[in-house]
VOTIPA-426013 format. One record per residue (C-alpha): x, y, z. Coordinates in steps of 0.25 Angstrom, whole numbers, plus 5000, padded with zeros to 4 digits. Layout:
N
XYZ;...
This chain:
874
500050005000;500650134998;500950225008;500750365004;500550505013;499250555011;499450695004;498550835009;497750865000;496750985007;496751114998;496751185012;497351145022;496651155037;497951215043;497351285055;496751135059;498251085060;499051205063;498751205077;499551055078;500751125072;501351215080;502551215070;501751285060;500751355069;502251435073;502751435060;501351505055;501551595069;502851655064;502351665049;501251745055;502151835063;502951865051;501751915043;501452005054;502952055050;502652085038;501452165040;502152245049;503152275039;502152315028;501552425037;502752465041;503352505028;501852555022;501952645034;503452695034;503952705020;502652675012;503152735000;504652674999;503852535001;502752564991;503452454982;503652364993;502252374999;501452274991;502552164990;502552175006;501152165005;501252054996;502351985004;501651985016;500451905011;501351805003;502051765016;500651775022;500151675012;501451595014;501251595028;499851515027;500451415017;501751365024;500851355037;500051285030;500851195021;501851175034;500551125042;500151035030;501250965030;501450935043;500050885041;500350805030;501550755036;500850715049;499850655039;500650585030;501550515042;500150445048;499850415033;501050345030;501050255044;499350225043;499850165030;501050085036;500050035047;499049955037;499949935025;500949855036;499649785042;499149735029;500249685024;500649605035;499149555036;499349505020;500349425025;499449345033;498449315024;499449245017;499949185028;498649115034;498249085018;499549015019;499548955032;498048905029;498748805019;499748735029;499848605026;500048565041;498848665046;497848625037;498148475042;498148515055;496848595054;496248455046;496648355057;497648295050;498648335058;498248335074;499648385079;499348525085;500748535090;501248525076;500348625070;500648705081;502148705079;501648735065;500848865069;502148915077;503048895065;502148965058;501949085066;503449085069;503849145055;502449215054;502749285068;501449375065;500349275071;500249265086;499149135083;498749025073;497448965076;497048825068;495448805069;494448705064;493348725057;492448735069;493448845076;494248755082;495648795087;496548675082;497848745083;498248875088;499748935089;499749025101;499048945114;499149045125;497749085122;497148955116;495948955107;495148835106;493948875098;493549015090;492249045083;492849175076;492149185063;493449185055;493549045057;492149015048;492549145037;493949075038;493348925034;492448985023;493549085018;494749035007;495549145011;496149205023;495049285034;495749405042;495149425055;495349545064;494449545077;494349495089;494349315090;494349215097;495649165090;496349265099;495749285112;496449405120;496549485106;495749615105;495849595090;496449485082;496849475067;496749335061;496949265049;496349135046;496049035035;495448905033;496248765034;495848675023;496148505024;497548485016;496948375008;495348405006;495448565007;494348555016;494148665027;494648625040;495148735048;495748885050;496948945051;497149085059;498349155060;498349285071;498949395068;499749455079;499149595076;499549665088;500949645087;500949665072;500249815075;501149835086;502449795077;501849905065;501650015074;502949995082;503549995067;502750115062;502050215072;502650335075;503750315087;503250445094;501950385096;501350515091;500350435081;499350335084;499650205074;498450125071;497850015062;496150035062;495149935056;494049985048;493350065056;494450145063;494650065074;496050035080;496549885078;497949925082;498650035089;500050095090;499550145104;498450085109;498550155122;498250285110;497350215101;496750095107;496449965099;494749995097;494850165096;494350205084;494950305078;494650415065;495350375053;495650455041;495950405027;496250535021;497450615015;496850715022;497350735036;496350785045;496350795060;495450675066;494950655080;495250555090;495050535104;494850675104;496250705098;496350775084;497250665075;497850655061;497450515056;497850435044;497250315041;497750205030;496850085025;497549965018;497549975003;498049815005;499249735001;499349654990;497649624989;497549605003;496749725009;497149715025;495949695035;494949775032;494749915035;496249915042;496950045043;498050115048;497850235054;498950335061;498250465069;499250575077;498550695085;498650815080;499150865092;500550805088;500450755074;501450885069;502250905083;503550845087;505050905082;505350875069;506950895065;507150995052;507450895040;507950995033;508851035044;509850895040;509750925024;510951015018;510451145013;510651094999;509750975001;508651055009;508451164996;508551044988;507350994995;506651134994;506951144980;505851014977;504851054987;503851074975;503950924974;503850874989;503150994994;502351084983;501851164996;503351195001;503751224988;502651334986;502951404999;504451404996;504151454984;503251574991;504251585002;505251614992;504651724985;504151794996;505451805000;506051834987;504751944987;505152005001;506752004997;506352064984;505652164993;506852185001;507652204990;507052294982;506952384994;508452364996;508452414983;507752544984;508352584998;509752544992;509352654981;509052754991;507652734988;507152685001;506952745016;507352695029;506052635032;506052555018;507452505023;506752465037;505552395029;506452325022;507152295034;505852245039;505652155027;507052085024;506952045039;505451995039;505651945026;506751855033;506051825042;504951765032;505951685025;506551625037;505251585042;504551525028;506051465026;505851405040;504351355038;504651315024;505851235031;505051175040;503851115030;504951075022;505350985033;503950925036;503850895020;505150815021;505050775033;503650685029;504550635017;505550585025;504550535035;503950475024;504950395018;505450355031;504150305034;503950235021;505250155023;504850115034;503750065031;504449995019;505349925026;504249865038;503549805024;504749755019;505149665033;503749635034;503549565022;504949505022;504649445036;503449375028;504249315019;505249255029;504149185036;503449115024;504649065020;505049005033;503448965034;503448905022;504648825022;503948735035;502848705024;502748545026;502348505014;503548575009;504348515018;503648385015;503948405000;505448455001;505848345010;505548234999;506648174995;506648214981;505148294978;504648264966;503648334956;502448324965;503148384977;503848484969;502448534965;501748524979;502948614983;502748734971;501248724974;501448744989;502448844985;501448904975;500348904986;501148974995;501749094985;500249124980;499949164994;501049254995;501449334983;502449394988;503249284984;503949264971;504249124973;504449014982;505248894981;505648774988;507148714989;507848584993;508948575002;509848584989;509148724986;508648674972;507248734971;506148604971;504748694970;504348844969;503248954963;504449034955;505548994947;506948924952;506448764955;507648674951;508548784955;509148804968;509248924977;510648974981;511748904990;511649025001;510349015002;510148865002;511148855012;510548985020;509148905022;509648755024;510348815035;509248875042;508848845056;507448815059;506048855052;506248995056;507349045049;507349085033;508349155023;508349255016;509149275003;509849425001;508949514991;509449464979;509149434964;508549274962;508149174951;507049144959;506549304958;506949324944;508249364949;507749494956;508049514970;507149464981;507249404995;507149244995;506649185009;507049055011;506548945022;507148805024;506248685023;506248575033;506148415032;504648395039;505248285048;506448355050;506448505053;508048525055;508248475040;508248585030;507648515017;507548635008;507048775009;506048875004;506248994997;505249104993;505649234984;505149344989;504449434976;505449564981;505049664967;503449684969;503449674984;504649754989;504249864976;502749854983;503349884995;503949994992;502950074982;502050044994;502850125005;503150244994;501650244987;501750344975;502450434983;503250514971;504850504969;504750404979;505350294978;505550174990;506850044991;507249944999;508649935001;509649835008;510849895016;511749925005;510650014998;510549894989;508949904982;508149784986;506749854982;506449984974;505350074968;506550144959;506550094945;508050154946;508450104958;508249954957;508349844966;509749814967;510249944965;510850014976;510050124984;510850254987;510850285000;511550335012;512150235019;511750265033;510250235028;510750095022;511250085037;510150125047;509650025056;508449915053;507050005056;507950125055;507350225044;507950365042;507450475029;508250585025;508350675011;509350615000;509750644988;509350514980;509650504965;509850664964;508650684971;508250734985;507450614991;506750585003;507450455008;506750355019;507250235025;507250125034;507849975036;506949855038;506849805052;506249675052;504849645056;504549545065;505649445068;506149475052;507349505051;507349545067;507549415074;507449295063;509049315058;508649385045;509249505041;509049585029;508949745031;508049815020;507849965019;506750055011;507050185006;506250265002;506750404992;505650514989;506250594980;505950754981;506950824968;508150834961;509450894968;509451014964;510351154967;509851244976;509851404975;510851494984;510351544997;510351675003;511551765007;511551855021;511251975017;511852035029;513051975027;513352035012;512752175013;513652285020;513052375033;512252515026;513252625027;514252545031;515752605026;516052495018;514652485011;514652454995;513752474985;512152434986;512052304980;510552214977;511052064978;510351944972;510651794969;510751744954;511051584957;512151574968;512751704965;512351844971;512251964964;512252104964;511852224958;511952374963;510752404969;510452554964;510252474950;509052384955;507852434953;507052324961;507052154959;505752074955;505251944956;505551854945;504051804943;503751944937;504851914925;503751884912;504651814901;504751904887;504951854872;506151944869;507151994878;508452094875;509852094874;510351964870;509251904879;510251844890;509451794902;508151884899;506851814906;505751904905;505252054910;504952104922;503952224927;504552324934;503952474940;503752564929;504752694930;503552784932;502452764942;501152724938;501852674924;501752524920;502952414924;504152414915;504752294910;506152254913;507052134905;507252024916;508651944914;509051824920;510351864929;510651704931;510551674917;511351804913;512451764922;512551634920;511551574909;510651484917;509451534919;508951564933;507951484940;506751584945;505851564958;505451624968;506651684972;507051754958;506951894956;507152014946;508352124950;507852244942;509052344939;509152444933;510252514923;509852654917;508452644912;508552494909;508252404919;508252224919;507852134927;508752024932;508251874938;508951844951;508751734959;508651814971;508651924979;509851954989;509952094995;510252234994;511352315001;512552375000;514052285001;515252325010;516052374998;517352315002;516652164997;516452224983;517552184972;517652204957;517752084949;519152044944;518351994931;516952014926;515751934925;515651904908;514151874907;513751874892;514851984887;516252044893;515752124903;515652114919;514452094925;514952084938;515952194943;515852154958;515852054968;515652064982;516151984993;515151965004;515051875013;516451885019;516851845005;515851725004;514951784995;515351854980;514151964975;514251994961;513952134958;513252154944;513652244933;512252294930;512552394919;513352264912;512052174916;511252274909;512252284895;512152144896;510752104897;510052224888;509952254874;510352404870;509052484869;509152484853;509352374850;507752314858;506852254850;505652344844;504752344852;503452264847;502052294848;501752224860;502852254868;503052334881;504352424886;505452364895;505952454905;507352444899;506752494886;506452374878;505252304873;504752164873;503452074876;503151984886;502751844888;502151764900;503251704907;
């Protein structure tokens, strides 16, 4: 079945309901509030000191304030929803465990009693053919020696007559349970789950029973019940799966919501009835008069076999704690590089935190725009002391803003990742409880079938002949059609040449290691296991073989032979595997041996046999030990989860067997990619006002890696890069040119102008630059002509201490001999080189001379710089 995490799908989000439980986000929204607050104050406090020198800055305050406003709603919004959907998803992803291991286990014993139902000795027993009740007895223990999952095996008559029962310490002499009369009338297998008188002192008891036909008439004669030791088996699931800190209550409910097994019983007590909720949804539920998130999971079967009917899993937390408890910052053991990498696919993983980075980043842009342009003005002696204060006002607050968002932004980032790594943790784990499981079935048939006496009978002949090889094959045959995980089973003589089987390989004969491994075993417990490795018997594709030795019937210590069956590794290991990962995408799920070596894999590049590549402290955890963490796989980040294979039972615990497996599981999240520069301190690269030493007024800003600089007297103001509109002709030789750009008209009250836009990255080193939220448009001017200029973004302005300012030995050669950059700074303490522009050459280099523009056509419009063109939608 797989096992998905259920995905919100509410078009509005109930966030007060929840918000109360997250304190986390109830602060985060506290600050976000106080900071809007902020910006009020700011507004009025520039419309009532110097309203006219921030007439132009006004409306993009105003405009600024309720964009952050708006931001404020969705991050608290996104940030409770998912926490929400990964409180949600976690009780999913366990409900699910809890009935798809329950199931599977319970399709086990159908196949086990169908099979058991046929025993040769039972059946003679239950006839009265055979009257020894200490044999059969004997035989019942062997039997539920390898199948250590029943606690009692009943043998009744047809009148309800307890002939035989394994466990005497409460004996049964009679029963008149109606599963004995739907057993007799029934040519398949009957699951009981209620109360009996089978199993007096059990609140509930699970039973599976099946008639006993005579071996030589196929009459009728008896039936056959095998009890399941539920409670222990419940007991051993939740110990393996529930959550250590006992915050959430585990629980398997029948049909009509009723609890049939309890992590906690002194919590939830066997009998509560309890709400359930089978929808994606999360919604808060009420128990007990407590608020709860629930998740309920029905079976969808496993390999036609539905599970009891109406079972479920169900996992339930309170409110009141569902979203506590400290949680480390992921992102605080990622490099930087591997963090923004992360960031950079968030579209992919997390379309909600890729729209409110995106946001974030240009309100900031807009509020450094702001900043800067006022710079600017002030820096031209344009602007009054109280401008300078406002502006003051804004840097810091805005700083404060980014701070803040970069925080919250951080810390949703870390509750995205964090449910994908619990997630593939959880998957592994689950993976590799299947995988024990099922191998822990295998060892037992094996051994179980190896004490068939009519096997024994027949291999102990001295030389079988046709008949006996045939009773052999159609035992064998018998057997593997009740259990199709098998692809073959065959049976050997103490040579190791194959006598009988359902698959290929009679006459030839199984290797010498293995012969000898099995003639050598000790007693009717103890099998062999061959490595995972290719066979003739598998069509030479890897696969486990379990092997059993068979025993002379009148002599138990002499080794006659053995037992092989071929386990059908491809379909039921990949089934295992798509299961745990469902259609999650770029996901993809192995099982692995301690050399990384692929024993199983949903990677058509990656097959089996080919080695896994990962870190070699994962391939060395300890068994049940599971750890997650971000990789690069394959030139890719990727969620990696993990975990080794513990055993289940006595398998691979206590029985000598030893053969550690481990699921990974990779989610895929993008493409390595490079990742932009960051910010440089302001404070460290600008000189004090009027100090002795100050230089020239420089506006700064970051083409690529590099930072820039032009004299800020010849700006005239930066724009965002959204307002370009691409053109059909462009001027001078056309280098670099993008588009137009609006600017102010010279004279109040006139329309905009138009000014040429130039690609500065492209200019400077021919690759086009990459726009987004942060880009912007420098606007200088030289004369009467004016360009624009993309930049990546906006630094500063102020002035440089003028003892870090130095000519050039040589110049900058950009599409020509001239020099585009005259001067360098050394800031930073030297760490950091500013190149300082030559805007009078940029101009010469990027526009045509005035005579030689195109004509103008009739449906053009004037440029500010003088020349004509028309427009197209970008």
């Amino acid at each position: 079945m797989p096992v998905n995490t259920p995905k919100l799908a509410t078009p509005s989000f109930p966030v007060d309901a929840f918000l109360p439980y997250m304190r986390d986000v109830a602060r985060c929204e506290q600050a976000l509030h106080e900071l809007n607050l902020m910006w009020r104050l700011i507004e009025s406090s520039a419309r009532m000191n110097c309203p006219r020198e921030a007439g132009a800055i006004l409306p993009i305050m105003a405009a600024t304030r309720a964009r952050f406003q708006q931001l404020e709603v969705e991050l608290i919004i996104n940030l409770a929803r998912e926490k929400l959907r990964n409180a949600h998803a976690a009780l999913a992803t366990k409900s699910a465990y809890v009935i798809e291991i329950v199931v599977r286990n319970l399709f086990e014993r159908t196949a086990d009693v169908g099979f058991l139902a046929t025993d040769g000795a039972l059946c003679a027993f239950a006839a009265g053919l055979d009257a020894d009740i200490a044999a059969t007895r004997r035989r019942l223990r062997a039997y539920r020696d390898k199948y250590t999952v029943y606690d009692q095996i009943i043998v009744l008559d047809l009148a309800g007559q307890v002939l035989v029962q394994l466990d005497q310490s409460l004996p049964v002499s009679r029963s008149d349970d109606a599963l004995i009369a739907q057993s007799l009338a029934s040519d398949t297998y009957v699951e009981t789950f209620r109360a009996s008188d089978l199993c007096p002192g059990k609140r509930e008891a699970l039973i599976y029973s099946r008639r006993l036909c005579h071996p030589d008439t196929g009459a009728v004669v008896g039936v056959l019940c095998l009890c399941f030791a539920f409670e222990e088996e419940m007991a051993r699931i939740f110990a393996t799966h529930r959550d250590p800190a006992g915050r959430s209550a585990m629980l398997l409910l029948d049909a009509g919501g009723n609890v049939i097994a309890s992590a906690d019983p002194a919590w939830m007590p066997l009998g509560t009835r309890v709400p359930v909720s089978h929808d994606s949804t999360p919604r808060m539920m009420m128990s007990g008069g407590r608020e709860y998130l629930v998740c309920t999971t029905g079976s969808a079967g496993y390999q036609g076999y539905p599970g009891p009917q109406g079972w479920q899993g169900q996992v339930m937390i309170p409110l009141d704690i569902a979203f506590g408890g400290a949680q480390d910052s992921l992102l605080a053991g990622l490099d930087a590089g591997m963090a923004n990498g992360l960031l950079a696919h968030a579209r992919a993983f997390c379309p909600a935190l890729f729209d409110i980075m995106g946001a974030a980043d240009s309100t900031a842009g807009t509020i450094r725009r702001v900043v800067w342009n006022g710079q600017v003005v002030s820096g031209q002696g344009a602007g009054s002391t109280s401008l300078k204060t406002v502006l003051e006002q804004i840097s810091e607050t805005g700083a404060r803003s980014n701070a803040l968002f970069a925080e919250s932004i951080r810390s949703l980032f870390d509750t995205v990742l964090a449910a994908g790594l619990r997630d593939a943790g959880y998957v592994t784990h689950l993976l590799v409880d299947l995988l024990d499981r099922n191998l822990y079935e295998r060892a037992n048939d094996c051994r179980w079938w190896a004490l068939s006496p009519d096997l024994q009978r027949l291999l102990a002949m001295p030389q079988p002949g046709a008949q006996e090889l045939a009773a052999m094959t159609h035992i064998l045959t018998t057997i593997n059609g009740l259990y199709t995980v098998y692809a073959c089973l065959f049976v050997y003589d103490r040579s190791g040449r194959i006598l009988a089987g359902t698959g290929p390989g009679i006459g030839t004969e199984v290797d010498a290691a293995t012969l000898q491994q099995v003639l050598g075993l000790r007693s009717a417990q103890d099998y062999h296991v061959s490595p995972f490795a290719s066979s003739a018997l598998y069509g030479e594709l890897p696969t486990y073989v379990y092997h059993a030795a068979i025993r002379h019937p009148g002599q138990p210590s002499q080794v006659i032979g053995g037992i092989g069956i071929v386990f059908d590794a491809a379909p039921e290991f990949a089934a295992m595997l798509r299961g745990g990962i469902g259609d999650k995408p770029a996901t993809q799920a192995f099982f692995v041996d301690r050399r990384g070596t692929i024993i199983a894999s949903t990677d058509p590049a990656r097959p089996v046999g080919s080695t896994l590549a990962i870190d070699s402290h994962l391939l060395a955890l300890e068994n049940g030990a599971s750890a997650s963490r971000v990789v690069i796989d394959q030139g890719r980040y990727a969620l990696l989860g993990c975990t080794v294979s513990h055993g289940y039972r006595e398998f691979k615990v206590s029985d000598g067997y030893r053969s550690d497996v481990i699921a990974v599981v990779l989610s895929a999240v993008g493409d390595v990619s490079a990742q932009g520069t960051g910010g440089i301190d302001t404070v460290a690269l600008f000189a004090p006002a009027g100090g002795e030493a100050a230089g020239p007024e420089l506006a700064t800003f970051f083409v690529g890696p590099a930072l820039l600089a032009i004299g800020a007297e010849l700006v005239r103001e930066a724009l965002p890069a959204s307002s370009v509109t691409s053109i059909s002709i462009g001027v001078g030789d056309g280098s670099g040119c993008i588009g137009i750009i609006p600017i102010a008209g010279s004279q109040p009250g006139m329309a905009d102008d138009f000014v040429w836009v130039f690609d500065l990255g492209a200019v400077l080193s021919g690759t086009p630059s990459r726009r987004d939220s942060r880009s912007q448009v420098v606007v200088l001017r030289s004369g009467k002509r004016s360009i624009g200029l993309l930049v990546d973004q906006l630094h500063g302005v102020g002035r440089v201490d003028q003892r870090q300012v130095a000519d050039t030995p040589m110049g900058g050669h950009v599409n020509g001999n001239g020099l585009l950059v005259q001067q360098v700074i050394q800031a930073n303490e030297g760490k950091l080189l500013i190149q300082v522009l030559d805007v009078p050459y940029l101009f010469g280099l990027l526009m045509a001379p005035a005579d030689s523009t195109p004509a103008a056509p009739s449906n053009v419009f004037a440029l500010a710089d003088g020349s004509r063109c028309h427009a197209r939608s970008s």
